[in-house]
MIDOSE-1310 file (N, C-alpha, C; in nm, 2 decimals, decimal comma, always signed):
residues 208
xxxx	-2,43/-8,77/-0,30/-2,30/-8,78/-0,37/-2,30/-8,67/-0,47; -2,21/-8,61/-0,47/-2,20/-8,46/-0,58/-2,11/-8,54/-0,71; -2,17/-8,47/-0,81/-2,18/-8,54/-0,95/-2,04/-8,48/-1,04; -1,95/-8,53/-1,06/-1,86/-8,49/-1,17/-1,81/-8,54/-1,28
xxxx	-1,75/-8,42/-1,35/-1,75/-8,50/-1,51/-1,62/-8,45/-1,56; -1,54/-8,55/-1,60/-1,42/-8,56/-1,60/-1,38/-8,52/-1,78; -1,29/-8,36/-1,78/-1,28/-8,30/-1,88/-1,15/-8,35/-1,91; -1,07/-8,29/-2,03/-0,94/-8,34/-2,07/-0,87/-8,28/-1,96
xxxx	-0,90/-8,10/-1,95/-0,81/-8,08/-1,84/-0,81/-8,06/-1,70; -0,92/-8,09/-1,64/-0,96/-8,09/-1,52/-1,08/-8,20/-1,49; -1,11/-8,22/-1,39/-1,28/-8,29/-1,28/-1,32/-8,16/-1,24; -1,46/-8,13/-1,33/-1,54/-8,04/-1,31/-1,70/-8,12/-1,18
xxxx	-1,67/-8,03/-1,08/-1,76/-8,04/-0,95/-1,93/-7,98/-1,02; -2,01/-8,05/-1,08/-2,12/-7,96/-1,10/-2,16/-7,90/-0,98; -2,20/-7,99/-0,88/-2,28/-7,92/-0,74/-2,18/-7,79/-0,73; -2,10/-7,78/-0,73/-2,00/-7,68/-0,64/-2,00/-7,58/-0,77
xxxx	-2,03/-7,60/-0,91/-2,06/-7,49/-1,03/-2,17/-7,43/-0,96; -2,29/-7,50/-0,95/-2,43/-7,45/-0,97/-2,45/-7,39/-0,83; -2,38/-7,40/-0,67/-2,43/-7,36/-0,58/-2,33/-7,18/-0,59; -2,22/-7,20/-0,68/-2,15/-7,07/-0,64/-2,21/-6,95/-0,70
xxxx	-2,20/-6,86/-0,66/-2,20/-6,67/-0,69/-2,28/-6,68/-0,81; -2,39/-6,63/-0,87/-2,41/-6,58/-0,98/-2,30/-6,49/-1,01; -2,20/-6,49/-1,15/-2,12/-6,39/-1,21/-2,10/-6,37/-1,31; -2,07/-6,24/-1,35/-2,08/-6,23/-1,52/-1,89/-6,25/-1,57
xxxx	-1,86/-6,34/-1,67/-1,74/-6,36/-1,70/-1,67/-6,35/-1,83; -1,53/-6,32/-1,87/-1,49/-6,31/-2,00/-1,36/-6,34/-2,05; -1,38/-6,37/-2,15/-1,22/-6,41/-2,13/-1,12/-6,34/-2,21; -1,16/-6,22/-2,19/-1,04/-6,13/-2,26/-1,00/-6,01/-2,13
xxxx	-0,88/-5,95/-2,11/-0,87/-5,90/-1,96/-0,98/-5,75/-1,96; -0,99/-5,70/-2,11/-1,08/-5,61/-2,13/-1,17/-5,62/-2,23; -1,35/-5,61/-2,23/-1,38/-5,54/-2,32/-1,46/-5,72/-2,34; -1,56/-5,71/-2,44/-1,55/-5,89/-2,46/-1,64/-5,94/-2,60
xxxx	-1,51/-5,89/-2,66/-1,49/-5,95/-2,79/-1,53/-6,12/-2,81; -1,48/-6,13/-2,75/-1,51/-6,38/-2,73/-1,64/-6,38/-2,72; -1,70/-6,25/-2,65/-1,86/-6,28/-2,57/-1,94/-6,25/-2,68; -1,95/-6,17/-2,80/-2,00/-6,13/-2,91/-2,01/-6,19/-2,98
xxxx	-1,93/-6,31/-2,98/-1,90/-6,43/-3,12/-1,97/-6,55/-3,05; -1,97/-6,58/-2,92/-1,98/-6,72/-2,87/-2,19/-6,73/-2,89; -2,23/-6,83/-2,88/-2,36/-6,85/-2,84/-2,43/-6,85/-2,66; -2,30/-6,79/-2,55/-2,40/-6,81/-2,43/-2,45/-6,64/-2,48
xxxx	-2,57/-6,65/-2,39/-2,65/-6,50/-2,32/-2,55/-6,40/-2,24; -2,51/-6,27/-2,32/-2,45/-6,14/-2,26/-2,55/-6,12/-2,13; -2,45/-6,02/-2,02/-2,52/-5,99/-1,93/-2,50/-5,81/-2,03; -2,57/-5,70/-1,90/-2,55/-5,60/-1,96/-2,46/-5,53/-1,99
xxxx	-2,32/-5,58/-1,97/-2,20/-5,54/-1,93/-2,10/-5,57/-2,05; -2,19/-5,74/-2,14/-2,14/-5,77/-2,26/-2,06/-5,90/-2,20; -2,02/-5,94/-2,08/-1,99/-6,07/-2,01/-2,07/-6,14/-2,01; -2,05/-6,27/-1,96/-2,13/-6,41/-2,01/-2,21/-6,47/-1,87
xxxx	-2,27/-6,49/-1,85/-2,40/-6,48/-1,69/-2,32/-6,64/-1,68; -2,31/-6,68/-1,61/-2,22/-6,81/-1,56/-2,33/-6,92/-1,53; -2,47/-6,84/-1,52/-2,58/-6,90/-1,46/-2,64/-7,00/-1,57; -2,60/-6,93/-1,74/-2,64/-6,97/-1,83/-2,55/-7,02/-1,95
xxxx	-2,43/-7,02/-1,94/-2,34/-7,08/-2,04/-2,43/-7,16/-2,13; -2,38/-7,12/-2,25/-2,42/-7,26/-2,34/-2,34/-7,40/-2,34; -2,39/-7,53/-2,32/-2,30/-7,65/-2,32/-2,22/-7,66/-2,41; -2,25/-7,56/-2,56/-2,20/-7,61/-2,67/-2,07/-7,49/-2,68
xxxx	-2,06/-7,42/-2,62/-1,95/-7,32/-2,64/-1,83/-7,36/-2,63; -1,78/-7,30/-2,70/-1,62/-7,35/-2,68/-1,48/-7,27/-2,59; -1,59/-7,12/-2,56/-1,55/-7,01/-2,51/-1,51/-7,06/-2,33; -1,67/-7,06/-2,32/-1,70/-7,02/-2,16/-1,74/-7,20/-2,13
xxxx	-1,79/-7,31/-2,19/-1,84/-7,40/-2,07/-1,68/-7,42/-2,03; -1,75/-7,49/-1,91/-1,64/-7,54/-1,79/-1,54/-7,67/-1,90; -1,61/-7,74/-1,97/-1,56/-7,81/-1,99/-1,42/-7,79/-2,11; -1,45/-7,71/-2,15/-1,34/-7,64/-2,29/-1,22/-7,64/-2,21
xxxx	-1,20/-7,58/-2,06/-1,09/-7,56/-1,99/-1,01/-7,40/-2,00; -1,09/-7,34/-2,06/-1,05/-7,20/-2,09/-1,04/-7,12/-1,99; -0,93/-7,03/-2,00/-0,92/-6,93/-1,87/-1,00/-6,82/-1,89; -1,03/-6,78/-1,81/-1,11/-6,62/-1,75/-1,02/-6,51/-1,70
xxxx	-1,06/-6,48/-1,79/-0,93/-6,30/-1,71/-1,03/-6,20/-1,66; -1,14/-6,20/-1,69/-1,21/-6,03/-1,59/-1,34/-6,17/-1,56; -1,37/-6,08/-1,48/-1,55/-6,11/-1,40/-1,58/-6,04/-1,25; -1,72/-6,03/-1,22/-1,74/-5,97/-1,15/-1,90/-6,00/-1,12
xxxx	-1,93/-6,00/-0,97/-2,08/-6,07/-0,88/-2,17/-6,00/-1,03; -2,28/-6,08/-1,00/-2,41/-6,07/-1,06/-2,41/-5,97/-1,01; -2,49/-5,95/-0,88/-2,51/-5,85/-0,80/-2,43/-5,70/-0,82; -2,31/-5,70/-0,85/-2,25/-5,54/-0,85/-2,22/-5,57/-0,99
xxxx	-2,28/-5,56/-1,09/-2,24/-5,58/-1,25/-2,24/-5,39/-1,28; -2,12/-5,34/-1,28/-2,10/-5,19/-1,34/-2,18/-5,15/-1,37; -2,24/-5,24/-1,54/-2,35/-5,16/-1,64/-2,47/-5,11/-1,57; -2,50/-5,28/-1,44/-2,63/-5,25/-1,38/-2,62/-5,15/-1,30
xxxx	-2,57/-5,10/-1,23/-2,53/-4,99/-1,15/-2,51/-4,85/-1,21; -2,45/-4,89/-1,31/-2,45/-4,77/-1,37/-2,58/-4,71/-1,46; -2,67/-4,81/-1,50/-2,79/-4,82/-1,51/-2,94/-4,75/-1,44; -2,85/-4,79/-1,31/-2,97/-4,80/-1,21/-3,02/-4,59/-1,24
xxxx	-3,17/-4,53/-1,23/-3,21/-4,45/-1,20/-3,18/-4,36/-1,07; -3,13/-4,23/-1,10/-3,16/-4,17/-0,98/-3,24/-4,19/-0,89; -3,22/-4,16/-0,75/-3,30/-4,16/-0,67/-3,39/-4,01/-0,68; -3,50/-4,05/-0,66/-3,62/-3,91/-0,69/-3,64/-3,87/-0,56
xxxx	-3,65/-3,75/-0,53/-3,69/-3,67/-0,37/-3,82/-3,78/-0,33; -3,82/-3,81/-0,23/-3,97/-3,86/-0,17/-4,06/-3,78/-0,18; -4,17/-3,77/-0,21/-4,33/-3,68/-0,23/-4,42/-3,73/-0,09; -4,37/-3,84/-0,03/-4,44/-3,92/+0,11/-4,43/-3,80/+0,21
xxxx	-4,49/-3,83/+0,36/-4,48/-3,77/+0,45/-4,57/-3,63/+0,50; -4,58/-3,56/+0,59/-4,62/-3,49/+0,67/-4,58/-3,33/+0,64; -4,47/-3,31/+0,57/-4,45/-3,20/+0,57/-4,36/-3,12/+0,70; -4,33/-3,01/+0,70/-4,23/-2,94/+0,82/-4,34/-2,81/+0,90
xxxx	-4,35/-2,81/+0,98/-4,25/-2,87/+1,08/-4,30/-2,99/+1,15; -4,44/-3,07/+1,08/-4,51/-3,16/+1,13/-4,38/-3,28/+1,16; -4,26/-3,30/+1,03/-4,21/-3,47/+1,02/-4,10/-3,43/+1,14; -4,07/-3,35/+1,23/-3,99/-3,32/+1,35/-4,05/-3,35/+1,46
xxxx	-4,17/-3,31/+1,50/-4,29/-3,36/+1,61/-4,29/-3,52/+1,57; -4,32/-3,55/+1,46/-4,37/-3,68/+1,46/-4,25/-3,79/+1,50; -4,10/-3,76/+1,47/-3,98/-3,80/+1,50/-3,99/-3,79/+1,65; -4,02/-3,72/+1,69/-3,96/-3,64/+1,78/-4,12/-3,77/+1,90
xxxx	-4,22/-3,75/+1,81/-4,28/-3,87/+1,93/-4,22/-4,03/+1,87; -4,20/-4,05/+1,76/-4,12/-4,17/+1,75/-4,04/-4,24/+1,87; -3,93/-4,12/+1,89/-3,83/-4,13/+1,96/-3,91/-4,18/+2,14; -4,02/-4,09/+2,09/-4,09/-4,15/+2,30/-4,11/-4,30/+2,30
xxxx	-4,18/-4,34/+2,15/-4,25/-4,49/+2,16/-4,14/-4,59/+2,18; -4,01/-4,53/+2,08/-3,86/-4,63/+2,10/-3,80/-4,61/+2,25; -3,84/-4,53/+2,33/-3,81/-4,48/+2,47/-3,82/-4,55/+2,51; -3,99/-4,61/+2,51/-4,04/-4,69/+2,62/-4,06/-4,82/+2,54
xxxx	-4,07/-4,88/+2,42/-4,13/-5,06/+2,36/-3,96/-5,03/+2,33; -3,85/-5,02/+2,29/-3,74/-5,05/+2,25/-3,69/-5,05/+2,15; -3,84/-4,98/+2,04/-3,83/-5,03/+1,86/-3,88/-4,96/+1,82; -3,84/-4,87/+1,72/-3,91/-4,75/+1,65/-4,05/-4,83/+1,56
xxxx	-4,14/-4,73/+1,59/-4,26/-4,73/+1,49/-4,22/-4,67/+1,36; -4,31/-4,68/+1,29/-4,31/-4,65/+1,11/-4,44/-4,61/+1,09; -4,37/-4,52/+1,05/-4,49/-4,42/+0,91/-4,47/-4,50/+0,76; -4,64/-4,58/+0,78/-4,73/-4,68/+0,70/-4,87/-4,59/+0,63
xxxx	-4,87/-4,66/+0,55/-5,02/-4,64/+0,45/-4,99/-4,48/+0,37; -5,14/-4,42/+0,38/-5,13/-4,37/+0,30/-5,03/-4,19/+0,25; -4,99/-4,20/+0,40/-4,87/-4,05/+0,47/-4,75/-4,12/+0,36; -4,73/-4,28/+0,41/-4,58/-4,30/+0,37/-4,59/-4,30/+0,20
xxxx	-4,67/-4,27/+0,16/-4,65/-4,30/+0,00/-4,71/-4,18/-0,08; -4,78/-4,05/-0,02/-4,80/-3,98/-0,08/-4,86/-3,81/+0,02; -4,88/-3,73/-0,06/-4,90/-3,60/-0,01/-5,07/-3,61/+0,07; -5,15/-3,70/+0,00/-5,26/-3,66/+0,06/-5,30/-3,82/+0,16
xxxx	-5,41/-3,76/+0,28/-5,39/-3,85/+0,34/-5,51/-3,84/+0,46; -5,61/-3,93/+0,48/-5,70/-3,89/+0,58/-5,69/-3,87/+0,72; -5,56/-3,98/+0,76/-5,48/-3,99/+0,84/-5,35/-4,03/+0,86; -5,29/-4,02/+1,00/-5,15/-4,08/+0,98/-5,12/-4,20/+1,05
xxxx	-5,08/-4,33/+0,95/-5,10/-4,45/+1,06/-4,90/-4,47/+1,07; -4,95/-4,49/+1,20/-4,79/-4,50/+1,24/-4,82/-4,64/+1,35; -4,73/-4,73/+1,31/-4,72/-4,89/+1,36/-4,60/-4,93/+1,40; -4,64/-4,97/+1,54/-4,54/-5,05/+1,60/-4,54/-5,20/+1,57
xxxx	-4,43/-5,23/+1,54/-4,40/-5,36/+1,49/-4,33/-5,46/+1,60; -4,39/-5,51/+1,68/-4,31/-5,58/+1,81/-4,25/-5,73/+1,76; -4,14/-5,80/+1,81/-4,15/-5,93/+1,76/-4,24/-6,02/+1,84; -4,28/-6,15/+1,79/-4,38/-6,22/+1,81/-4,38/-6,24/+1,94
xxxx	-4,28/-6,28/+2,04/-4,28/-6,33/+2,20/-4,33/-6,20/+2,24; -4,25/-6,08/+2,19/-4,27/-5,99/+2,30/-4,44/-5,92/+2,29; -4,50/-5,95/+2,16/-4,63/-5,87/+2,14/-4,70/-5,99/+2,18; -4,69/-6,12/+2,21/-4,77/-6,26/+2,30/-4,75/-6,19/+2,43
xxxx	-4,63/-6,16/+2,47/-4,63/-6,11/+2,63/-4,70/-5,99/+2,64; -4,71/-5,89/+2,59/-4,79/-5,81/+2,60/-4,93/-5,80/+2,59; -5,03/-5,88/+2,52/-5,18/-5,90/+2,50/-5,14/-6,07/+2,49; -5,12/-6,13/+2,59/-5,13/-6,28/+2,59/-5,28/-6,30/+2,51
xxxx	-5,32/-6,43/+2,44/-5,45/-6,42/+2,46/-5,51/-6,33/+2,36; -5,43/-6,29/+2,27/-5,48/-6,18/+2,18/-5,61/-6,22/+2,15; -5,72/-6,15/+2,10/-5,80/-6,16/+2,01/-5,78/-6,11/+1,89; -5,87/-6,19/+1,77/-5,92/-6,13/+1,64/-6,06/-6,11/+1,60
xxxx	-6,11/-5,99/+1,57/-6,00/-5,87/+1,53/-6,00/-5,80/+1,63; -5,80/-5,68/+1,62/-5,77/-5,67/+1,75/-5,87/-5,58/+1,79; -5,96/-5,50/+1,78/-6,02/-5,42/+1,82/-6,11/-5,51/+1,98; -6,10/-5,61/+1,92/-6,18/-5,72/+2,02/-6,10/-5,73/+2,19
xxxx	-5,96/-5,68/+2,16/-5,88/-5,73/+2,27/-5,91/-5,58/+2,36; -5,98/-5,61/+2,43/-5,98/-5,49/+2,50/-5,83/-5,39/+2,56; -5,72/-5,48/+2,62/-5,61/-5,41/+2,62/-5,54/-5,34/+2,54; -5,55/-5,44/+2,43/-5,47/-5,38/+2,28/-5,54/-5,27/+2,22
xxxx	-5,67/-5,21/+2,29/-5,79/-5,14/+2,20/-5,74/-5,00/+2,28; -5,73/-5,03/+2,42/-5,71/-4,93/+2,51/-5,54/-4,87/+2,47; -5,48/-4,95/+2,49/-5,31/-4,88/+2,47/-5,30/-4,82/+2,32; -5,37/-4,89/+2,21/-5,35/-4,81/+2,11/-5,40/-4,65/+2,08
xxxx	-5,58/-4,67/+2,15/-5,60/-4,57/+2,14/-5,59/-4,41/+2,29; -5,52/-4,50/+2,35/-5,43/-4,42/+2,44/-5,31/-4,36/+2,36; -5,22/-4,41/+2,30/-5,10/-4,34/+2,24/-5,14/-4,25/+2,09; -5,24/-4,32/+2,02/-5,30/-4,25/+1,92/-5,35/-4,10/+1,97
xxxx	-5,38/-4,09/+2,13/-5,45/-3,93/+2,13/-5,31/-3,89/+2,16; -5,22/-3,92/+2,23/-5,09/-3,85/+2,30/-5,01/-3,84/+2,15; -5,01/-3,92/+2,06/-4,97/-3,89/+1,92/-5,06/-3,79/+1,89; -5,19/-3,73/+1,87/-5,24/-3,63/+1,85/-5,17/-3,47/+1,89
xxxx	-5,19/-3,53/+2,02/-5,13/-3,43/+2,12/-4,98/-3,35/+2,08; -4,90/-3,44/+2,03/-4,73/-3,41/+2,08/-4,76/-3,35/+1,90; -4,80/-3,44/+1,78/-4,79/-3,37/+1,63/-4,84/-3,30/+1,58; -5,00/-3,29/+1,67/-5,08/-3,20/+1,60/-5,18/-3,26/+1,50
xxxx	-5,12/-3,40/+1,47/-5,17/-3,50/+1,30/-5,25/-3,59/+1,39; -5,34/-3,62/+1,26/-5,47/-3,69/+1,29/-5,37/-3,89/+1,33; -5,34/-3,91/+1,44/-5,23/-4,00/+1,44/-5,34/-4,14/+1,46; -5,30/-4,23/+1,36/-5,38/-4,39/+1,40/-5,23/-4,45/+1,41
xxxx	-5,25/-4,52/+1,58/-5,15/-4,56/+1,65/-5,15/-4,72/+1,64; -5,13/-4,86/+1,62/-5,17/-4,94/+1,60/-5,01/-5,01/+1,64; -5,02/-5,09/+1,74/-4,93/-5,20/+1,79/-4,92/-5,34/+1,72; -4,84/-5,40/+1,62/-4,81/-5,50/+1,53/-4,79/-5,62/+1,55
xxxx	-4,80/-5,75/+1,53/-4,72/-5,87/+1,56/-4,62/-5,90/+1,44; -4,51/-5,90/+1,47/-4,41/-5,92/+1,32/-4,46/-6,01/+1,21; -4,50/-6,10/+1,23/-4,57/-6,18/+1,18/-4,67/-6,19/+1,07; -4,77/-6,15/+1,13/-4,89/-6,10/+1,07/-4,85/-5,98/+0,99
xxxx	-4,76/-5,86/+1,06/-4,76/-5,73/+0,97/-4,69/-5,78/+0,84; -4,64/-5,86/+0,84/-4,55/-5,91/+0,72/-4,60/-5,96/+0,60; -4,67/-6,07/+0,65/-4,81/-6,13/+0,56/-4,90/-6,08/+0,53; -4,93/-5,94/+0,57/-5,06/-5,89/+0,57/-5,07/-5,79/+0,53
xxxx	-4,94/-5,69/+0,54/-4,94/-5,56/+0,52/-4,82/-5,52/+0,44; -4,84/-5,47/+0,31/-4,70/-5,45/+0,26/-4,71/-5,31/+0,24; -4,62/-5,22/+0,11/-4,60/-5,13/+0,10/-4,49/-5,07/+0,22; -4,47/-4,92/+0,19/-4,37/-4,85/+0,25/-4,37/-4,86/+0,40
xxxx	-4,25/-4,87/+0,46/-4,26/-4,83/+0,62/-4,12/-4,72/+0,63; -4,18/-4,60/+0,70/-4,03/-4,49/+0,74/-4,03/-4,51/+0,85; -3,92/-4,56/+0,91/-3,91/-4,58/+1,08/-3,89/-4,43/+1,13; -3,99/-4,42/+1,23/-3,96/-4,29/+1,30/-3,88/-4,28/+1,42
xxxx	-3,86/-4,16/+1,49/-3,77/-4,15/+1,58/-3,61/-4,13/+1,59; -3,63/-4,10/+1,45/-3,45/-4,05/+1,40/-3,44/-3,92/+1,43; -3,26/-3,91/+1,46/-3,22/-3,74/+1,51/-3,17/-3,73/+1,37; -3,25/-3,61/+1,33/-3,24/-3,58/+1,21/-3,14/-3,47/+1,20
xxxx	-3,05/-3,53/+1,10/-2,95/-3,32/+1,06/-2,92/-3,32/+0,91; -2,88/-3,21/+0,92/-2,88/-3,18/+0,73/-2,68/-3,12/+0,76; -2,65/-3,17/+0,66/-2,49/-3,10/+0,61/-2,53/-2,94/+0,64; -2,40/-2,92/+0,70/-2,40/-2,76/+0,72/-2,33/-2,71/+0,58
């Protein structure tokens, strides 16, 4: 049963307060003067987080019955956005004319499994690198149909041992890069392996 509490000028729905939108709110149409004087918590923007009203306000709780003239999602808050940092060139990767070959075998592996592989470890996050591991990520049915019977660890599964390091020399071959080829269960790669993934096999162009 969802819980309400009956104000002078309305039945305030708490369930239906507390499940909606994080938003920052105010009650002047610009600017927020009310939000400077009252006691809830400013967001960065100088609006009042809806998430946190104070009970005792006379501004913003629900129960005062006060109108709201500006607000806007948690999520797209101006200040934050306008906050947020440049994006910085990536320092990751292979270099040219290596990251075109490597695309360019991406595009074979999405050929034939249906799903681009990703440039993982230590290529995807920086200039230096012993090797380049590039991982196919299959979903769970379809990497069960393919090594039913898996073993741990995969090196154990003799199929899985052969196809990876079958496409790891043909990845040699087509990049030129020392390529570690490794076939994924969604699953497991999730739980087990984090940091960057660049999916490869994009047709890459630059603005003329």
């Amino acid at each position: 049963m969802n819980r309400t509490r009956r104000t002078d000028a309305f039945l305030v729905d708490e369930a239906a307060v507390a499940a909606a939108e994080p938003a920052h709110i105010g009650r002047s149409w610009a600017g927020h003067q009310a939000e400077d004087l009252c006691p809830c918590p400013q967001a960065p923007c100088g609006l009042v987080l809806t998430s946190a009203i104070d009970p005792t306000c006379p501004q913003h709780d629900f129960r005062a019955g006060r109108s709201i003239r500006q607000s806007h999602p948690a999520a797209v808050c101006p200040a934050a956005v306008a906050a947020a940092p440049e994006p910085q060139p990536s320092t990751a990767g292979v270099g040219m004319p290596a990251t075109l070959h490597l695309h360019a075998f991406g595009r074979e592996i999405n050929d034939s499994f249906g799903y681009m592989p990703y440039l993982v470890g230590s290529a995807a996050r920086g200039k230096e690198w012993r090797d380049v591991d590039v991982r196919l990520i299959l979903p769970d049915k379809e990497f069960d149909a393919l090594f039913p019977g898996h073993l741990k660890p995969d090196h154990a599964d003799a199929r899985w041992s052969l196809l990876c390091a079958a496409i790891s020399e043909l990845g040699r071959m087509r990049t030129g890069l020392p390529i570690d080829f490794q076939i994924q269960r969604t699953t497991e790669a999730n739980v087990a392996y984090g940091g960057p993934r660049h999916a490869l096999g994009l047709n890459l162009a630059w603005p003329a």
